[in-house]
N, C-alpha and C positions, 0 to 999 in steps of 0.2 A: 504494500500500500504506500503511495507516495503521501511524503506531507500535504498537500495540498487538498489530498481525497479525505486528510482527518479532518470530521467535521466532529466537536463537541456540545454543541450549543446552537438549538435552533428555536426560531419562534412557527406555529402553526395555527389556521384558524380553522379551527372544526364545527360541525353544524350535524346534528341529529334529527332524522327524519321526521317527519309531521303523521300520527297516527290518522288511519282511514277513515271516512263518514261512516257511522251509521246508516242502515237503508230503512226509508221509509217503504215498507211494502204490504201491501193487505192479498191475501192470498185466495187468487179464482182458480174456478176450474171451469168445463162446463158445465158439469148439475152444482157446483158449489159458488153460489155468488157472492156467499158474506162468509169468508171461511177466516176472517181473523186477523190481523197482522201478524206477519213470518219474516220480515225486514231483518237481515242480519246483521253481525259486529263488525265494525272496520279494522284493517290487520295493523299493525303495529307497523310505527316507522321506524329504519334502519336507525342501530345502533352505530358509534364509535368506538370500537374497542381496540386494545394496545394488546401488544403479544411480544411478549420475551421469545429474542431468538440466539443461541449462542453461536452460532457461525457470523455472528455481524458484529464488529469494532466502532464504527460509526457512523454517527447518524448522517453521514451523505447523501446516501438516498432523498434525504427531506429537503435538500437544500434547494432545487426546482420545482418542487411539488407542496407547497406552505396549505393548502385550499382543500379539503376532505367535508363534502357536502354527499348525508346518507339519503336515498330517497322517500317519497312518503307511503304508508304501508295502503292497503287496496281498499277501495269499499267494499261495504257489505251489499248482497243483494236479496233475491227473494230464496225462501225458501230455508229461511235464518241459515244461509249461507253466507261464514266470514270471510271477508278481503285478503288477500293473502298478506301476508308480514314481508316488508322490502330488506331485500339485501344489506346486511351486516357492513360495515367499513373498519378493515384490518389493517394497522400500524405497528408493520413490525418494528421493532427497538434492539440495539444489545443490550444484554446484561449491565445490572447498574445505571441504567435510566432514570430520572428523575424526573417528574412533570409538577409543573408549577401551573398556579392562575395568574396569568399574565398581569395583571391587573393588581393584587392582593399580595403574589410571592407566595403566597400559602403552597406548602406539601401536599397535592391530592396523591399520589401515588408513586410509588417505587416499584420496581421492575425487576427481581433477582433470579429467576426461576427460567430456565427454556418453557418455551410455551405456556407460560402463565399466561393468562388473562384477566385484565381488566377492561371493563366499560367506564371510558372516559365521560362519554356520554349517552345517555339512554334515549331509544327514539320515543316520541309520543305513541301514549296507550288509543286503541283505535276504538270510536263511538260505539255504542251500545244502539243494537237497532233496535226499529218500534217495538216488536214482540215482548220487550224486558218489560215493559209500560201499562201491558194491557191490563186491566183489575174489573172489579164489579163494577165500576161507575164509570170507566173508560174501556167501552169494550175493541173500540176502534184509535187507538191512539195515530195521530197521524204528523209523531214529529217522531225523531233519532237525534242522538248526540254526536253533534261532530268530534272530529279524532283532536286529541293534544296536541298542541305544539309541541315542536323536537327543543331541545337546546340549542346553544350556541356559545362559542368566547373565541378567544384569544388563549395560547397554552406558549410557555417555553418548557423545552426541552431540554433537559442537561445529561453527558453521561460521566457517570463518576466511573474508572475505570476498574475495573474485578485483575488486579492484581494481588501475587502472593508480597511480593518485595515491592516496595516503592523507593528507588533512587534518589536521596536528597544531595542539595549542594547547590553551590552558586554557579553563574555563568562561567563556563569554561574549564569546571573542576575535571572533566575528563568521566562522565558519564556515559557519555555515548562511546566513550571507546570501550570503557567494560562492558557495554550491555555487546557491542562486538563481539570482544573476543567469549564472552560467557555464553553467547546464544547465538541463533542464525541471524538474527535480525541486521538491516543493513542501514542504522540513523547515520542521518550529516552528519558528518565531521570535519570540522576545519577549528584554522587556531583563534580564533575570535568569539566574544560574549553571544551568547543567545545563537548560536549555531542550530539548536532543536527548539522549536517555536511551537511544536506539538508534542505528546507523548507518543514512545516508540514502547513498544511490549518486543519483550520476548520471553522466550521459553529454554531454561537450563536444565541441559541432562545432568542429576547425579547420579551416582554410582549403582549399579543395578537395573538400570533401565529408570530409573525414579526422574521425574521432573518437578519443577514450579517453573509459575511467572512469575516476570521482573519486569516493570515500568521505567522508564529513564524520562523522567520529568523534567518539564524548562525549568532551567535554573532560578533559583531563589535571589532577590537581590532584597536588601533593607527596605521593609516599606513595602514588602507584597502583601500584607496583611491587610494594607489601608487598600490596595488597588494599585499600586507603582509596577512598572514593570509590567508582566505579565498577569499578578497579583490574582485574583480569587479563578482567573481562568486555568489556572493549575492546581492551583491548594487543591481544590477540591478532592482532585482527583488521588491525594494523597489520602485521601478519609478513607475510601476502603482497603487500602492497604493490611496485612494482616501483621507486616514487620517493616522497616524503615532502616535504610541503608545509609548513611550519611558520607559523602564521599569531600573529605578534605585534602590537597594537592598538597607532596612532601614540601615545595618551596612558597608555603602562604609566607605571609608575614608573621600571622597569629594564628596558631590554629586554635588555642581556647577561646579568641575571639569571634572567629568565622564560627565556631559550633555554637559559640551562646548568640547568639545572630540567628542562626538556623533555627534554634531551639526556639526564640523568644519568634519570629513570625510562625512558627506553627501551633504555637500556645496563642497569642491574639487570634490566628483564624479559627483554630477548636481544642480548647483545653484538652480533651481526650485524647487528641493526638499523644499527648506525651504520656497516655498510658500504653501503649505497643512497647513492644520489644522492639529494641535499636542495638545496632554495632557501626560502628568508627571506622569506616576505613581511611588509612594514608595513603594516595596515589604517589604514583611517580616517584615511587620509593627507589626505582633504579639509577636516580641520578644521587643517591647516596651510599658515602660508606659507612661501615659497622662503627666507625666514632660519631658521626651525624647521627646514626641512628636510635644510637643508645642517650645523646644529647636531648634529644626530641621525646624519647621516651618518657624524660625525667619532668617534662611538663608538660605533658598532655591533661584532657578537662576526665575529670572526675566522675563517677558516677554511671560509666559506657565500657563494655568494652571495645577494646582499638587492633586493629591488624594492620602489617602494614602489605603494602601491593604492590606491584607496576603491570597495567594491562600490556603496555607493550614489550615486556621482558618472560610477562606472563611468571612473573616472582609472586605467589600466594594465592593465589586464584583456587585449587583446590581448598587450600585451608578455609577461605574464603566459602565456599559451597559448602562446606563439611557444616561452617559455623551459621550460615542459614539455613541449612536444612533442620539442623538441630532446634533452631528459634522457631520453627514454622511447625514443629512436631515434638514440642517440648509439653 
């Protein structure tokens, strides 16, 4: 999938069908000339409904097609024959889908499940023909209930992404080169900030045929929390994460500082974040020797454990899997 086909965040305007008239019908034959009203129910209009699908990453599909108008369900006719029910409108999503009232922000639904369903919006119920009406004192009633209005709004669409590991770190820490060499996946790479401007997945074999996912997220800069930078167009997608990678370059300046940085925007965007399981890694640990390394050792931040790495010496990377897989099945 190219960057450009990752789509995460859509807006749509959906409309649920208009339930069917009631039928006004009194029922002849020929020896029966007053045989009663038999005017049937009108059918139900087409629902909106969402559907979990796990072979879809994102919601590109929606980016041409914003407009899902269901149709309106049948009349009733004679013979308390009901109108048939109009066709369903199917919006399939991936996994981790979030639907919002455009309008409110409100959470109407979550989407975690292959082929779940929900109905975003339900069509209108179809009128009740005359027949329902008839009593002692109206033996001929000669009205029916028209069918319900359907709904209608405005919906954003958001997808949080269903990975095992979530990749943290600032522009340029060298994410996208682990999620390389650790999986198939093939994100930009060049030497400049904001190189991944979308989430890249992939998937790490370990040992015995065993896998998880790995997200490699656009980098964190001061101030994503308020909306800087890339800001809540990625946090998000840190929320389902089930462990948190944090990936700091062997020649920062600070590396206690860049992690309390890290830390402190994913505690403003959701305190909970910081109850996952996290591990530390050092990139670029090939550009140092065993006296650097034991230097660096002596101040690291508190509280994590730290590995160190190089993706392209490919120095730790098992250790590296052995210690997520552990965090993910602990």
């Amino acid at each position: 999938m190219t960057e450009g086909n990752f789509v995460d965040y859509i807006k749509i305007y959906a409309s649920s069908g208009k339930g069917g008239q009631g039928s006004v019908h009194l029922h002849r034959e020929k020896y029966i000339t007053k045989g009663g009203p038999d005017g049937g129910d009108g059918g139900r209009g087409g629902h909106i409904i969402l559907r979990g699908d796990k072979n879809m990453w994102t919601l590109f599909h929606l980016k041409f097609k914003r407009h899902f108008r269901a149709e309106g369900g049948g009349a009733g006719s004679a013979s308390r024959s009901t109108g048939h029910d109009a066709k369903d409108i199917y919006i399939d999503v991936p996994l981790g889908t979030i639907v919002r009232d455009a309008d409110t922000d409100e959470i109407l639904h979550e989407i975690t499940d292959h082929e779940k369903e929900v109905i975003l919006l339900p069509g209108g119920k179809g009128g009740l023909g005359n027949w329902h009406f008839k009593s002692s004192t109206n033996q001929t009633p000669r009205y029916a209930q028209p069918g319900i209005d359907g709904q209608d709004g405005w919906f954003r669409i958001e997808l949080k992404l269903l990975a095992d590991v979530g990749l943290v770190g600032f522009p340029n820490a060298g994410k996208s080169t682990l999620l390389s060499v650790l999986t198939s996946a093939k994100p930009k790479i060049a030497d400049y900030a904001f190189t991944t401007l979308k989430p890249n997945l992939g998937i790490v074999e370990h040992r015995d045929h065993q896998t998880f996912v790995i997200a490699d997220i656009p980098g964190i800069i001061e101030g994503a929390a308020e909306g800087k930078g890339l800001g809540h167009r990625f946090l998000r997608h840190i929320e389902r994460n089930s462990a948190l990678l944090f990936l700091i370059p062997a020649d920062s300046d600070d590396i206690n500082k860049e992690y309390d940085i890290l830390l402190n925007e994913l505690k403003q965007h959701n305190p909970e974040l910081l109850d996952k399981d996290k591990l530390l890694a050092i990139s670029k640990t090939d550009m140092l020797d065993d006296e650097l390394i034991t230097e660096i050792k002596q101040d690291l931040p508190k509280g994590i454990e730290t590995i160190f790495i190089s993706s392209v010496a490919e120095i730790g990377l098992q250790e590296l899997k052995d210690k997520l897989w552990k965090m993910l099945n602990s």
